[in-house]
C-alpha positions as CSV (number, residue, x, y, z in Angstrom):
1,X,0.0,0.0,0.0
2,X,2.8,2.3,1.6
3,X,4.9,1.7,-2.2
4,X,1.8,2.4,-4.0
5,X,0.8,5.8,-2.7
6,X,5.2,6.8,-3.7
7,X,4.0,5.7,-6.6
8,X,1.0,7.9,-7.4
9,X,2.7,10.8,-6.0
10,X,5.6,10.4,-8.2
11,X,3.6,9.8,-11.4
12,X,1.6,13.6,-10.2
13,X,5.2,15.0,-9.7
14,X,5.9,14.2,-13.1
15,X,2.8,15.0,-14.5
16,X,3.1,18.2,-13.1
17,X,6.7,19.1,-13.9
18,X,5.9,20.2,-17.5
19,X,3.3,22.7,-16.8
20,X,5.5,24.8,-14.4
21,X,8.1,24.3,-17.2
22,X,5.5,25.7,-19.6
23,X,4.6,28.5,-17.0
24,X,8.6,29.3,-16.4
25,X,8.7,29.5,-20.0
26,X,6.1,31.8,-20.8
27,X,7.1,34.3,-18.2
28,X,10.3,34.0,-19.0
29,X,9.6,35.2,-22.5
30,X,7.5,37.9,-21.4
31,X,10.4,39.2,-19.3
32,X,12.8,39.2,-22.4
33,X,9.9,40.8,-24.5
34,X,9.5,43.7,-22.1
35,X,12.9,44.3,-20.4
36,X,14.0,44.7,-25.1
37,X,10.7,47.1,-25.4
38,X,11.9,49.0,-21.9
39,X,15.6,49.2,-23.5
40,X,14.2,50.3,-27.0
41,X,11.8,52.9,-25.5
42,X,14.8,54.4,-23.4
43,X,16.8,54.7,-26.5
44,X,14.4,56.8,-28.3
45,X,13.9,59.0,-25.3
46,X,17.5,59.5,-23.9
47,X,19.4,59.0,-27.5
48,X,22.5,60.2,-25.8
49,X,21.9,57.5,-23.1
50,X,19.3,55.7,-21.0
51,X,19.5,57.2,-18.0
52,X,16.3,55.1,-16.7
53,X,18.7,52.0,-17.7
54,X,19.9,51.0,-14.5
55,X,16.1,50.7,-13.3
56,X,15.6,47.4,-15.2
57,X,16.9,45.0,-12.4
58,X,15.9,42.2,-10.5
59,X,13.2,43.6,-8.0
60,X,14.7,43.3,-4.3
61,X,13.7,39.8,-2.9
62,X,11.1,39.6,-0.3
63,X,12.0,39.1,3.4
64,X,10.9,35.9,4.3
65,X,8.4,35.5,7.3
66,X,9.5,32.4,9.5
67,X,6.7,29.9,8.2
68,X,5.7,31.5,5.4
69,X,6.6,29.2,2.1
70,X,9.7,30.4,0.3
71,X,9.9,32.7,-2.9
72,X,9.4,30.8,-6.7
73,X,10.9,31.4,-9.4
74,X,7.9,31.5,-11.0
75,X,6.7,34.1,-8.4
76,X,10.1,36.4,-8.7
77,X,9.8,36.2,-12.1
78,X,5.8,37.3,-12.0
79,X,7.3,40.3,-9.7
80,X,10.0,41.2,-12.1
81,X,6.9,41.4,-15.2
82,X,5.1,43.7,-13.0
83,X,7.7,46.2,-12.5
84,X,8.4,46.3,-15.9
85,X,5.1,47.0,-17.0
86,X,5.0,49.8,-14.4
87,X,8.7,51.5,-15.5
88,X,7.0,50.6,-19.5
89,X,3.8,53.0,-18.6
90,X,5.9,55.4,-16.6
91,X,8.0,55.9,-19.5
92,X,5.0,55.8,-22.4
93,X,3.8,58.8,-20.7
94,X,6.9,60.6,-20.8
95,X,7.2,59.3,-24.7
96,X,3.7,61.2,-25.3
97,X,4.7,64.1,-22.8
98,X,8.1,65.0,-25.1
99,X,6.0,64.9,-28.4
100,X,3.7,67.2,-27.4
101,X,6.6,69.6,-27.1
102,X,8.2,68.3,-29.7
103,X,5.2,69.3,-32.0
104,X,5.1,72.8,-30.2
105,X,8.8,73.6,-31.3
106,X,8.1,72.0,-34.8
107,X,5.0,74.8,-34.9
108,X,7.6,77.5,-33.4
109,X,10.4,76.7,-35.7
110,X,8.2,76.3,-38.9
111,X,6.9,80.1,-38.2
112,X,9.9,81.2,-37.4
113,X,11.5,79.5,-40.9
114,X,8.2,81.5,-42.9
115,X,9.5,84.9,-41.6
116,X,12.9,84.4,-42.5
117,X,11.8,83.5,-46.1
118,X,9.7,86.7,-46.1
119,X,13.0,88.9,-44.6
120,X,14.8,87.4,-47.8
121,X,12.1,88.8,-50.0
122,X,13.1,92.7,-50.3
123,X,16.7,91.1,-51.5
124,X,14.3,90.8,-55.1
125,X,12.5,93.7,-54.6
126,X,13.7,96.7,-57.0
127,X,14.6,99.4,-54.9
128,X,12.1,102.7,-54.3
129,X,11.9,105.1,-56.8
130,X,13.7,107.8,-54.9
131,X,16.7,105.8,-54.2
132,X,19.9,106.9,-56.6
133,X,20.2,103.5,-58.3
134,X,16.1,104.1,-59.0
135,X,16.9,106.2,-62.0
136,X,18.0,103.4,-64.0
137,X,15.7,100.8,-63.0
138,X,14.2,100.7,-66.6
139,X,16.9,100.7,-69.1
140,X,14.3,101.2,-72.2
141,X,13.4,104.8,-71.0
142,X,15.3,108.0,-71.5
143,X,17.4,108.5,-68.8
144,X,16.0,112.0,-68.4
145,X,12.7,111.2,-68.2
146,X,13.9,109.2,-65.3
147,X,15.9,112.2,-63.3
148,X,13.1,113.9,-64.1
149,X,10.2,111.5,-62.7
150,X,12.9,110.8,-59.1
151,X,13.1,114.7,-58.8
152,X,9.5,115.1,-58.8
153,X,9.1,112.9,-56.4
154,X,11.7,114.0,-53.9
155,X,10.4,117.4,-54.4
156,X,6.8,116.2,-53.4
157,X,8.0,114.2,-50.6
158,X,10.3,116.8,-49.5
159,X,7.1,119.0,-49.2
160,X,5.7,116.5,-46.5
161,X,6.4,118.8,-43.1
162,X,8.3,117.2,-40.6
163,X,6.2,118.1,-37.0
164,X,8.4,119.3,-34.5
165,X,7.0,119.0,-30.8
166,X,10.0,118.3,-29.3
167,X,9.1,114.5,-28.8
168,X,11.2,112.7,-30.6
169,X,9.9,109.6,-31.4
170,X,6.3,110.9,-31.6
171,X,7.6,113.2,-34.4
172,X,9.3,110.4,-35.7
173,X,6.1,108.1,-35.9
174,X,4.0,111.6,-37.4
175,X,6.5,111.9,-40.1
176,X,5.5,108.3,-40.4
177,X,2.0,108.9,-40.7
178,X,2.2,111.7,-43.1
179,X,4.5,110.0,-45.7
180,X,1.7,106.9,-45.4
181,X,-1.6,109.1,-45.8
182,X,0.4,111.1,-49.3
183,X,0.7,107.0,-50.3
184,X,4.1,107.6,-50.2
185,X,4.4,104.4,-49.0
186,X,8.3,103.2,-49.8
187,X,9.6,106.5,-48.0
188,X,6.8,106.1,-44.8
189,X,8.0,102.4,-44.9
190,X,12.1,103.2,-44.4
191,X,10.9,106.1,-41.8
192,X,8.6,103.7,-39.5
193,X,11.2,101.0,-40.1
194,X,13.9,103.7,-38.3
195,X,11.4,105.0,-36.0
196,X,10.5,101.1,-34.9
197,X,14.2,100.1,-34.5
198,X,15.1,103.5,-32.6
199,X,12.4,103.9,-30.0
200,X,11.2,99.7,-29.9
201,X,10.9,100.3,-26.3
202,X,8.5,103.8,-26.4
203,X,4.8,103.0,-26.7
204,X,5.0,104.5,-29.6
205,X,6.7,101.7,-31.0
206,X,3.4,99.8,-31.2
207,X,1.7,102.1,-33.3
208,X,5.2,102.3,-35.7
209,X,5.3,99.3,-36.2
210,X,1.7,98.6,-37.0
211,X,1.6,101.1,-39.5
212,X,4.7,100.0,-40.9
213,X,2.8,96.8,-41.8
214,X,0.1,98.5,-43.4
215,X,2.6,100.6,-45.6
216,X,4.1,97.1,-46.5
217,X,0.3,95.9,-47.2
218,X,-0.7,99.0,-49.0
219,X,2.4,98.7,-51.4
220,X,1.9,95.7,-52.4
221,X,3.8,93.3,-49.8
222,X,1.9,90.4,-47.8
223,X,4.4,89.2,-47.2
224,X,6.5,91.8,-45.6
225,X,3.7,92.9,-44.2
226,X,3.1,89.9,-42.8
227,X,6.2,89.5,-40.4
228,X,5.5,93.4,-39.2
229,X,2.2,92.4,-38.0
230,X,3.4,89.4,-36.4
231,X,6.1,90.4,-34.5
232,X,4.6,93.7,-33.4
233,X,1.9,91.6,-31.4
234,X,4.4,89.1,-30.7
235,X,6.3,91.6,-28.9
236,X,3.7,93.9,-27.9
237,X,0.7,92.3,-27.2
238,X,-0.4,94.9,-24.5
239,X,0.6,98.0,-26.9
240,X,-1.7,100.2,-28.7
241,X,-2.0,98.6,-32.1
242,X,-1.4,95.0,-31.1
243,X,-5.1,94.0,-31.8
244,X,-5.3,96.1,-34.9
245,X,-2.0,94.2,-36.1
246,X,-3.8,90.6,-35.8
247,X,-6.8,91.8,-37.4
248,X,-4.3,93.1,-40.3
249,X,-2.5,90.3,-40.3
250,X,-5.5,88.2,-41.0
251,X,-6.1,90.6,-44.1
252,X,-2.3,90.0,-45.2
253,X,-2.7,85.8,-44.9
254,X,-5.9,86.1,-46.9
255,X,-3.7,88.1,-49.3
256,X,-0.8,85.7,-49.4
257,X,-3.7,83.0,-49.9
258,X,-3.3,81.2,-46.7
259,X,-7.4,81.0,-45.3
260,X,-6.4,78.7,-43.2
261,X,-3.8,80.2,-41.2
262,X,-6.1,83.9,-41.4
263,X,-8.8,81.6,-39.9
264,X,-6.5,80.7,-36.6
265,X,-5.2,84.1,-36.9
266,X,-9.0,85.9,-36.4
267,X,-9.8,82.8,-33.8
268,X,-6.6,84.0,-31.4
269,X,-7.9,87.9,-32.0
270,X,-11.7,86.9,-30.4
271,X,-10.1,85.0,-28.1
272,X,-7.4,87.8,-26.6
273,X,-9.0,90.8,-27.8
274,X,-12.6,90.0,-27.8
275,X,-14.4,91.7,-25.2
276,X,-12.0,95.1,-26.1
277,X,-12.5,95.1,-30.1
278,X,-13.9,98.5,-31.5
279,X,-16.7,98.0,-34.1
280,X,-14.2,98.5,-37.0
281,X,-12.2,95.9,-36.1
282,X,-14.8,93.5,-35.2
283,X,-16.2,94.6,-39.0
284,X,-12.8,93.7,-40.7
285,X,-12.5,90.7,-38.9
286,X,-15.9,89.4,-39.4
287,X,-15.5,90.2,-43.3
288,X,-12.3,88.2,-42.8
289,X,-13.9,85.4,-41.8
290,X,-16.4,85.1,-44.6
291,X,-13.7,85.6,-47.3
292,X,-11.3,83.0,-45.5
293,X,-14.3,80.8,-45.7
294,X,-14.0,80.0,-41.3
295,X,-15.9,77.4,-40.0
296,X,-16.0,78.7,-36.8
């Protein structure tokens, strides 16, 4: 009887000696599987080096309790899968954190890419007409005709009266104004461009600057007018002219055919500048929005 029951029991032992083989098996392979996932998700965060590296170890044994059964292999291993899967959801967090920033500084550097194209543009741009290498701008006509046509004009412009208050820069920004209203426009563009980069810090600058963006506009140039109207709210977004300057710049998008980008540009004006708008603006950038075709 005593032989038989070794018997049975030794028959179960082998029985049961491949399925905890099986189950060492499987676990062992989910280990490998996550600790090469771990290792290739650390690369793509820390390219210079996984510093999280040294967290894939062995999790620290257990003390063992006097008459509680002893740790497994199957159970260390089982611990070992579940820190891994924490440290792999830790670190899929981080992965989505970084490109969401990453996607921030591809928006900030592709803007910042578009205004450096538009700064190269005057390089193409034949110079004003009052300039001393204007005269020959077109070879076909008399040169005469020319001298004659660039005196005119410097006599006209030269007619346009500089005020003289005794503040500088608002004289500056008036001599500005006047050269704009006698559509003057490459002249008013070269003296808000000085007045912008003399007196940036004077409130004044605000309305310089936003009016040098209109002279751009009004001449014929989105594109430069673009960039004025951008980085005068960019860098004064609490000056005078900074709400007038995204409802222009909206205007200069739509010009440069870009409705899409008008279309965020208008949504960011309700949303900073909504409750302050004047009813012109509101006007312009409602009729923005039609021509841009917004959805919302």
């Amino acid at each position: 009887m005593r032989n038989a029951f070794f018997a049975t029991a030794a028959l179960a032992l082998v029985a049961l000696a491949p399925s905890v083989a099986a189950q060492n098996v499987s676990v062992d392979v989910r280990v490998d599987r996550l600790e090469k996932e771990m290792r290739a998700v650390q690369r793509k965060v820390f390219p210079a080096g996984a510093p999280l590296e040294a967290e894939i170890t062995r999790p620290a044994a257990p003390a063992i309790v006097p008459g509680s059964p002893s740790s497994t292999p199957v159970a260390d291993l089982t611990a070992r899968v579940g820190a891994l899967e924490s440290q792999l959801a830790s670190i899929t967090g981080q992965v989505e954190e970084n490109s969401f920033k990453l996607k921030q500084l591809e928006d900030a550097f592709n803007r910042y890419k578009a205004e450096q194209e538009s700064r190269a543009a005057p390089a193409v741009v034949p110079p004003p007409a009052v300039a001393p290498s204007a005269a020959p701008a077109r070879p076909a006509a008399p040169r005469p005709a020319a001298s004659g046509a660039s005196e005119e004009r410097k006599t006209a412009v030269a007619a346009i009266e500089r005020p003289s208050t005794g503040n500088e820069a608002d004289d500056a920004y008036s001599y500005g104004f006047r050269l704009w209203d006698a559509k003057f426009y490459p002249e008013a563009q070269a003296q808000l461009k000085a007045t912008v980069d003399k007196y940036g810090a004077s409130p004044i600058a605000s309305k310089a600057a936003n009016l040098l963006g209109r002279a751009y506009l009004d001449d014929g140039k989105p594109a430069l007018a673009s960039v004025a109207f951008y980085e005068n709210y960019q860098k004064r977004p609490k000056g005078d002219r900074a709400a007038d300057s995204l409802a222009y710049l909206g205007e200069a998008l739509i010009q440069l055919k870009k409705p899409a980008d008008a279309c965020k540009v208008y949504a960011e004006l309700e949303q900073v500048y909504g409750g302050s708008l004047s009813n012109g603006l509101r006007g312009m950038m409602d009729k923005g929005r039609t021509r841009a075709k917004c959805t919302a």
